[in-house]
Backbone as CSV, one residue per row, in Angstrom:
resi,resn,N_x,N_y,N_z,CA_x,CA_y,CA_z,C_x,C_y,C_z
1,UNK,-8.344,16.641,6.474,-7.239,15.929,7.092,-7.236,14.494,6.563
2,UNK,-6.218,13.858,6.257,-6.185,12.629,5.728,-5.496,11.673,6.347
3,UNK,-5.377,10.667,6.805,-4.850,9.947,7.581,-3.144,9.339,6.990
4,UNK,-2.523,9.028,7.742,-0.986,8.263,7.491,-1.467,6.448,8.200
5,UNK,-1.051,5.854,7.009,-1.397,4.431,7.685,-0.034,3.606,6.961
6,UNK,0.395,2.205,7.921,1.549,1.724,7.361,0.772,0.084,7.564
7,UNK,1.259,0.087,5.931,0.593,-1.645,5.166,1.320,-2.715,5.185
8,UNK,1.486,-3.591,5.796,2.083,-4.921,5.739,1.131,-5.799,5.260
9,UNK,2.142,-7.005,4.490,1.655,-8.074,4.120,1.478,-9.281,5.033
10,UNK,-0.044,-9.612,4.780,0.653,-10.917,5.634,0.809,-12.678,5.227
11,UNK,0.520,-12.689,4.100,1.254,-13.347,3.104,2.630,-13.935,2.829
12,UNK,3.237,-14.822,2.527,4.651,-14.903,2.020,5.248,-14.360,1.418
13,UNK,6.278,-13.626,1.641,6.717,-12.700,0.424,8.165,-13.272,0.052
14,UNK,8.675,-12.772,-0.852,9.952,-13.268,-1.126,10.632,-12.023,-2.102
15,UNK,12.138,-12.530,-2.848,12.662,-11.795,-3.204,11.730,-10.980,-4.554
16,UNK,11.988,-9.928,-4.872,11.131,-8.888,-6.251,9.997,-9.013,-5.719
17,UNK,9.270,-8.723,-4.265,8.481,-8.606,-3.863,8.627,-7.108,-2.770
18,UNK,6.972,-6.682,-2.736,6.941,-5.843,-2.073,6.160,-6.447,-0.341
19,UNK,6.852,-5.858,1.229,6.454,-6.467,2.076,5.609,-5.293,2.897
20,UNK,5.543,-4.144,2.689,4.985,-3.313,3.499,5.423,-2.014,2.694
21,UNK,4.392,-1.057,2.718,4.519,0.362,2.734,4.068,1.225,3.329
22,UNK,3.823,3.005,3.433,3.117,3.497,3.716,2.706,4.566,3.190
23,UNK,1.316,4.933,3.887,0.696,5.987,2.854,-0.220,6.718,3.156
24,UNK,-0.211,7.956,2.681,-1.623,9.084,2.804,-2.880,8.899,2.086
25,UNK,-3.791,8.353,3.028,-5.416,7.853,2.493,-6.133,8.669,3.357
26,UNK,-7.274,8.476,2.774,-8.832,9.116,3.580,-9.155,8.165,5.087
27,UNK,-8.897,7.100,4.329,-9.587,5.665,5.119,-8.956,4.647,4.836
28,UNK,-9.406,3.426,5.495,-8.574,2.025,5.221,-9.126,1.396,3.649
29,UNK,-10.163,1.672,3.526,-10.624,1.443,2.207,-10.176,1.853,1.170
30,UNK,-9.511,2.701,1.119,-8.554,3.804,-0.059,-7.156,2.974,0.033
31,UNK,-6.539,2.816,0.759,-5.387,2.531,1.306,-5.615,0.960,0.949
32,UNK,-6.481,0.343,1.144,-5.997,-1.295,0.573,-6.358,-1.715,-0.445
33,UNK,-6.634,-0.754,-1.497,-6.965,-0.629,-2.665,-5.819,0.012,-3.421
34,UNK,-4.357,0.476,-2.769,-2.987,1.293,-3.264,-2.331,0.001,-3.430
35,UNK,-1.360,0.018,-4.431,-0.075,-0.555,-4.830,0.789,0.108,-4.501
36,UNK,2.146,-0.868,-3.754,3.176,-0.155,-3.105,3.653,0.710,-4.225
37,UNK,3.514,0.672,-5.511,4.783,1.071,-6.519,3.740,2.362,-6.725
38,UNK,2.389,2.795,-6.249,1.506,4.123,-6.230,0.889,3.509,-7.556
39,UNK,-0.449,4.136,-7.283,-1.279,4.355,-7.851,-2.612,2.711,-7.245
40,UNK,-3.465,2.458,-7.912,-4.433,1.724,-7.528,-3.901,0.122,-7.772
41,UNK,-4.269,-0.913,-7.541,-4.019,-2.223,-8.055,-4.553,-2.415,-9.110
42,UNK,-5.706,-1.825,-9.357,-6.065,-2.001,-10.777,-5.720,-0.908,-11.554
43,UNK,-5.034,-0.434,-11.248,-3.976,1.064,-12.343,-2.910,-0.580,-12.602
44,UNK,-2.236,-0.917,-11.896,-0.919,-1.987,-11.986,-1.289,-3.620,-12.026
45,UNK,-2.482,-3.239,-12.963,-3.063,-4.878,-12.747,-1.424,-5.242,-13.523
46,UNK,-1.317,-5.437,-14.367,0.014,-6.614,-15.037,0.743,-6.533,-13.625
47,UNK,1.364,-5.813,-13.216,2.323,-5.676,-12.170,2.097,-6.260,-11.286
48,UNK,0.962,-6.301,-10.797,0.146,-6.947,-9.524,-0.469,-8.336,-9.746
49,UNK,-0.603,-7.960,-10.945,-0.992,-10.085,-11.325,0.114,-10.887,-11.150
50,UNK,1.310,-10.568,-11.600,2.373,-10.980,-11.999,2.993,-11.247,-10.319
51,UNK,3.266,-10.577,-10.118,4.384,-10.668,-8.448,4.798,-9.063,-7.765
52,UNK,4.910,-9.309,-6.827,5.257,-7.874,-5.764,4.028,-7.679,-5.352
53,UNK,2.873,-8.202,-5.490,2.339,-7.144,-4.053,0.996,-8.774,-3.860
54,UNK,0.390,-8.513,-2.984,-0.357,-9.399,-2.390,-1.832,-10.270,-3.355
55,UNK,-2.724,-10.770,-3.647,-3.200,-11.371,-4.338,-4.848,-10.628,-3.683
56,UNK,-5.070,-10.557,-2.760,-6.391,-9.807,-1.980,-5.843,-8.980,-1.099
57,UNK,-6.784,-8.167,-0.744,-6.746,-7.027,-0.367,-6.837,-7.251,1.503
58,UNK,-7.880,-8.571,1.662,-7.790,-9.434,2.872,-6.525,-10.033,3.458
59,UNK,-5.308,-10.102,2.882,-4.072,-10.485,2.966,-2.954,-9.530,3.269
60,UNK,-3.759,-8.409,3.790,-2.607,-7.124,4.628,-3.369,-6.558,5.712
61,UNK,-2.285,-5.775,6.538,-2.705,-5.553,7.598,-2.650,-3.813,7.458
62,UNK,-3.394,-3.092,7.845,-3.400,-1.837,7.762,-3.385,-1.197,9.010
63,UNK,-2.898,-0.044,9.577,-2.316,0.068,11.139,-2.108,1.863,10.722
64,UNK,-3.234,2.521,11.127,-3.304,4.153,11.575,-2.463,4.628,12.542
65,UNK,-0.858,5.581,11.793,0.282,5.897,12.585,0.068,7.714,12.749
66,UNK,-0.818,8.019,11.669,-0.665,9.368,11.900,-1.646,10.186,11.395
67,UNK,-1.702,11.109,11.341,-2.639,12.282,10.319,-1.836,13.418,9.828
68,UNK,-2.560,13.307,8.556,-1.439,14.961,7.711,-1.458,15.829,8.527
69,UNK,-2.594,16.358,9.468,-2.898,17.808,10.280,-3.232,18.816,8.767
70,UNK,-3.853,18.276,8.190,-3.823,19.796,7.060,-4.940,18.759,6.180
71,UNK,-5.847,19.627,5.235,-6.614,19.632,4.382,-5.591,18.625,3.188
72,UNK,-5.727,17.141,3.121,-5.057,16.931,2.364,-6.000,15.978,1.399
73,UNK,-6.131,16.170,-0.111,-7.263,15.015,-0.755,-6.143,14.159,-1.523
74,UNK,-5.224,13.922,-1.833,-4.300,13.206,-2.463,-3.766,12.256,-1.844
75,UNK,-4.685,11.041,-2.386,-3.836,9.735,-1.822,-2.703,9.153,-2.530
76,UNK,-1.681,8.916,-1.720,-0.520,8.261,-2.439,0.757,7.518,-1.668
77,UNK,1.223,7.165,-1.924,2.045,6.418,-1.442,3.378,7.158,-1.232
78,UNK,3.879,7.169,0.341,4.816,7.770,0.908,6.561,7.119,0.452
79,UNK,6.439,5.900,1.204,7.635,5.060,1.094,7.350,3.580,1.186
80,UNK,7.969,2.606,0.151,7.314,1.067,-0.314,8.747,0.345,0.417
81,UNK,8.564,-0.657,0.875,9.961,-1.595,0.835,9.674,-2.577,-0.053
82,UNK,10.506,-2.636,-0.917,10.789,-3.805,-2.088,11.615,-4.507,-1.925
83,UNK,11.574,-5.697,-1.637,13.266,-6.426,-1.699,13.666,-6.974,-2.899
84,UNK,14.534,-6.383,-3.884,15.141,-6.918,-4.738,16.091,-8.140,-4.929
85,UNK,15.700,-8.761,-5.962,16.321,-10.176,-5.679,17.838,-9.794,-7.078
């Protein structure tokens, strides 16, 4: 069973930034280690150096909404909000 958790920033965000997503992890440790756009922060280092998602991993808030109910090992990212500028 894998957990559903929803990620906010708590940081400044602004426009071509990402402010919260959510996602299927094991744990909170898996999960604040995801980039809203999927995959790891260090899969999207340019992306993540650059702008859209937070600078530490200490700078979001992580908040357990649900569980798959089923044998699930695939972490990934459900749905991101991006605000496009």
């Amino acid at each position: 069973m894998s957990n559903i958790y929803f990620v906010k920033r708590l940081d400044h965000w602004d426009y071509d930034d990402y402010d919260s997503f959510v996602a299927v992890a094991p744990n909170v440790e898996t999960v604040k280690a995801m980039h809203p756009s999927g995959g790891t922060v260090e899969e999207n280092k340019e992306h993540y150096s650059g702008a859209g998602w937070v600078k530490s991993p200490d700078a979001v808030e992580v908040t357990l909404i649900g569980t798959t109910g089923e044998c699930d090992s695939v972490s990934r990212v459900v749905c991101a909000s991006y605000n496009a500028g």
